[in-house]
C-alpha positions as CSV (number, residue, x, y, z in Angstrom):
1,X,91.5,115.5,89.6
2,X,91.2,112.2,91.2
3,X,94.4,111.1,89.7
4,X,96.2,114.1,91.3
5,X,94.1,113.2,94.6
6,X,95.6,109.9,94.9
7,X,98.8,111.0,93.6
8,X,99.3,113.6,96.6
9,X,97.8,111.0,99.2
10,X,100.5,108.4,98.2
11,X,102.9,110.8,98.6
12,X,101.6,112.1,101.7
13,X,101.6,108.3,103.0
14,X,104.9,107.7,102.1
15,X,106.6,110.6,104.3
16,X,104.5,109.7,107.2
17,X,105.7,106.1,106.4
18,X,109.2,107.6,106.7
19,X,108.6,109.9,109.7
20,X,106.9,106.7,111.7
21,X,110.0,104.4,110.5
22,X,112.5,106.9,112.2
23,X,110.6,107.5,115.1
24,X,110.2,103.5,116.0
25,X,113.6,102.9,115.3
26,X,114.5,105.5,117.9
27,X,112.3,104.8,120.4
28,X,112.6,100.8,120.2
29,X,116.6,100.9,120.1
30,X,116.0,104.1,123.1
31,X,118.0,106.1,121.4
32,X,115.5,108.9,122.0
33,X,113.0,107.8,124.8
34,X,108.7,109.2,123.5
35,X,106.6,108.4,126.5
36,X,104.1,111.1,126.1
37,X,102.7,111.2,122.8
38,X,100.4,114.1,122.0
39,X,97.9,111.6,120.7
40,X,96.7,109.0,123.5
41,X,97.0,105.7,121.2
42,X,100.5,106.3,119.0
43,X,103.1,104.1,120.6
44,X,106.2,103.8,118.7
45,X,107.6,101.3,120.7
46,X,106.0,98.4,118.9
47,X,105.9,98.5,114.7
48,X,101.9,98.1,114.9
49,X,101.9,102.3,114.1
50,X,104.4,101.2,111.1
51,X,102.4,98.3,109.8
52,X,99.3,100.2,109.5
53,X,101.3,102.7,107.5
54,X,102.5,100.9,105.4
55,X,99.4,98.7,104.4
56,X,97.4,101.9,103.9
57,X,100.7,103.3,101.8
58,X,100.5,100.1,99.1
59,X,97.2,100.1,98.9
60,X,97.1,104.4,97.8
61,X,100.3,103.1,96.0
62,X,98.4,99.8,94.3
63,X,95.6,102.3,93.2
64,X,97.8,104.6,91.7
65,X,99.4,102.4,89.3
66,X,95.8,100.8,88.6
67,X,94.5,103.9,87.3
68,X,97.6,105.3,85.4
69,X,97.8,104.5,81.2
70,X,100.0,101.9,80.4
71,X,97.9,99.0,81.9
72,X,100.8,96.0,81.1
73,X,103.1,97.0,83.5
74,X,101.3,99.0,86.0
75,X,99.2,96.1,86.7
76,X,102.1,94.2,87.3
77,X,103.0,97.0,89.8
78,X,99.7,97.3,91.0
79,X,99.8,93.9,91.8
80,X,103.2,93.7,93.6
81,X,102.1,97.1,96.0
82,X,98.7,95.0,96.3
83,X,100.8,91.5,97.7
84,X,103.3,93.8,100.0
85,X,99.7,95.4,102.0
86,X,98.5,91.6,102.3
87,X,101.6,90.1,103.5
88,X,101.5,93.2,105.7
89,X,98.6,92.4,106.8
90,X,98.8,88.7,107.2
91,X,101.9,88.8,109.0
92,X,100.7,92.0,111.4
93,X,97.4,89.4,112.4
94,X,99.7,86.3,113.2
95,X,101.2,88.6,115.2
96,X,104.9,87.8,113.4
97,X,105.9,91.4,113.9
């Protein structure tokens, strides 16, 4: 159950991912101007809204290879998914992107 759980939320993660990757790319290059958001504090003018996605995306992603069987190389997965959401992360907080 929790394995399908996780499974659905990385999934779930990664098409919001998507949808917020289209949507800054649009709005930052103005090829379709979003200045009224239904939600007061989504800006996709910046990547902040994409960062945050995509931390919380490798992590669900980092866990999901954790937990499946073959431990050899899905820790090395797990790992790399792990590194992406800190250099994410790191890079997000020195303000870099």
């Amino acid at each position: 159950m929790l394995k399908k759980t996780v499974g659905f939320l990385g999934w779930a993660l990664v098409a919001f991912t998507i949808l917020s990757l289209i949507l800054t790319v649009l709005t930052t290059y103005q090829i379709i101007p979003i200045q009224f958001t239904p939600i007061k504090y989504i800006n996709f003018n910046n990547y902040k809204i994409l960062d945050i996605l995509i931390i919380c995306t490798m992590i669900v992603w980092a866990i999901n290879f954790y937990d499946n069987s073959e431990k050899s190389r899905n820790l090395l997965f797990s790992a790399g998914c792990a590194f992406i959401a800190l250099g994410t992360l790191f890079f997000m907080y020195m303000g870099i992107v």
